[in-house]
N, C-alpha and C positions, 0 to 999 in steps of 0.2 A: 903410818906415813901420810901426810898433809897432801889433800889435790893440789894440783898447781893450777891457779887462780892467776887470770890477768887482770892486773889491778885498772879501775876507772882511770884515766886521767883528772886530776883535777886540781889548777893552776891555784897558785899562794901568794898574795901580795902581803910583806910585811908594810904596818903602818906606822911603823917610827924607823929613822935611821938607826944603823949599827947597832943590833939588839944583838945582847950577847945569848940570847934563849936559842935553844931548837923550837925549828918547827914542828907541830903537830908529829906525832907519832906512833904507829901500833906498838905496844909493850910485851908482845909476846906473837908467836908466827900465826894462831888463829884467832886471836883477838878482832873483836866486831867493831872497836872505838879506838881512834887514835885521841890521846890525851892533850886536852886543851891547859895552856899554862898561864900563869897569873903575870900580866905584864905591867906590872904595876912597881912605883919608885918604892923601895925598899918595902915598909909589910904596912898592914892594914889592920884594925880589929872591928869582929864583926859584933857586935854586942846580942845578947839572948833575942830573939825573935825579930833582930835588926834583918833590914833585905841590902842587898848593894848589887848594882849593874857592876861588873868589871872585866877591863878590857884582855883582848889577849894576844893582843898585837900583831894579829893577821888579820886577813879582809879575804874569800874564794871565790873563783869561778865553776862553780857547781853546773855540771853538764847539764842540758833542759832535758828532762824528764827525772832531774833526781832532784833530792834535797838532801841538806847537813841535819842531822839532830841535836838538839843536844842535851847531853842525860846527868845525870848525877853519877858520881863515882861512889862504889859503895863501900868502901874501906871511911870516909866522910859521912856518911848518912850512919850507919853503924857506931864506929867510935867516935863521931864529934856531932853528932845532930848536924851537921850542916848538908843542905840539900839545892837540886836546882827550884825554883819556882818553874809555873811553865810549861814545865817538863813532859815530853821532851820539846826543848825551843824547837823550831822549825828558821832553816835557815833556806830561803825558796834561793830557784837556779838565778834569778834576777837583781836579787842583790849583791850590793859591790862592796856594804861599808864594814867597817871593824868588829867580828865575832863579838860581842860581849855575852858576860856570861852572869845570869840572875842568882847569884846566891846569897839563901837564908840560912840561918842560924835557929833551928828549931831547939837547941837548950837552953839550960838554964844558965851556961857557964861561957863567956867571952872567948871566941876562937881568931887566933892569930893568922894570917894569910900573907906568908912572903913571898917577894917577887921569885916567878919559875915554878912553885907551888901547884901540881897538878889540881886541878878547880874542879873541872867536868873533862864527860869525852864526848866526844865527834862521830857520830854515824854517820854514812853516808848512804841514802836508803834510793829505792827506784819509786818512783810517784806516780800513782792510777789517776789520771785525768776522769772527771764523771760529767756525765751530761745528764740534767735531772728533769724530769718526766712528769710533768703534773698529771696525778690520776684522782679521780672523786673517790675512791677506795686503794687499800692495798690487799695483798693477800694473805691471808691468814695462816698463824703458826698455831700452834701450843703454848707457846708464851704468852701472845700474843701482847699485849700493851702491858704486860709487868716488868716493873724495873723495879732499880735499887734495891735488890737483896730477892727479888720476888722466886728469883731459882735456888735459893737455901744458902747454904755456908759452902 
């Protein structure tokens, strides 16, 4: 049985009149990402390793202390090569204008994009503000300064 969860508020401005789309939507009762949709005049092709900004015809007012994310849907990443760039966007609580969404085309094979077409989803996450500390040293791990792969497979 699901906790019950009160959900954030967070306001929607559509940026075109009369759009016959739904708004943003969770697809399932614990899903993490409401599905952002392709607001675009009938379809698109994205060509092999072409990028395109596309719109999704909403704009939010994301509460101050959170942000929107936005991530690739993995049914697209899996069966079509196509991914977010970016990823995940960050969409901060200050901005007002129209979501768009970065998607590439990592195959070799031309993918079709019609209007309403779920593209990416929408996080909506809580944001650690940091205040940074200059120090002449820091403290020391086990790791210590090894990156990119330095901790095995």
């Amino acid at each position: 049985m699901a906790a019950t969860v009160t959900p954030l508020r967070v306001r929607v401005r559509r940026t075109r009149p009369n759009t016959d789309l739904p708004l943003p939507r969770y697809q399932s009762e614990l899903a993490a990402g409401m599905d952002l949709l392709a607001d675009i005049d009938g379809e698109e092709v994205l060509g092999p390793l072409e990028r395109r900004a596309l719109p999704t015809g909403v704009s939010l007012e994301i509460p101050p202390g959170y942000e929107g994310q936005v991530r690739p849907r993995s049914g697209l990443a899996l069966k079509h090569g196509v991914t977010c760039l970016n990823s995940p966007g960050t969409v901060d609580a200050d901005y007002r204008g129209e979501v768009r969404v970065i998607l590439a085309n990592l195959s070799t094979e031309p993918f079709t994009i019609r209007r309403g077409d779920r593209i990416a989803q929408l996080v909506i996450a809580p944001v650690a503000r940091a205040s940074l500390e200059e120090a002449p040293e820091l403290g020391g791990t086990p790791r210590g300064a090894g990156g990119f792969g330095s901790t095995g497979r």
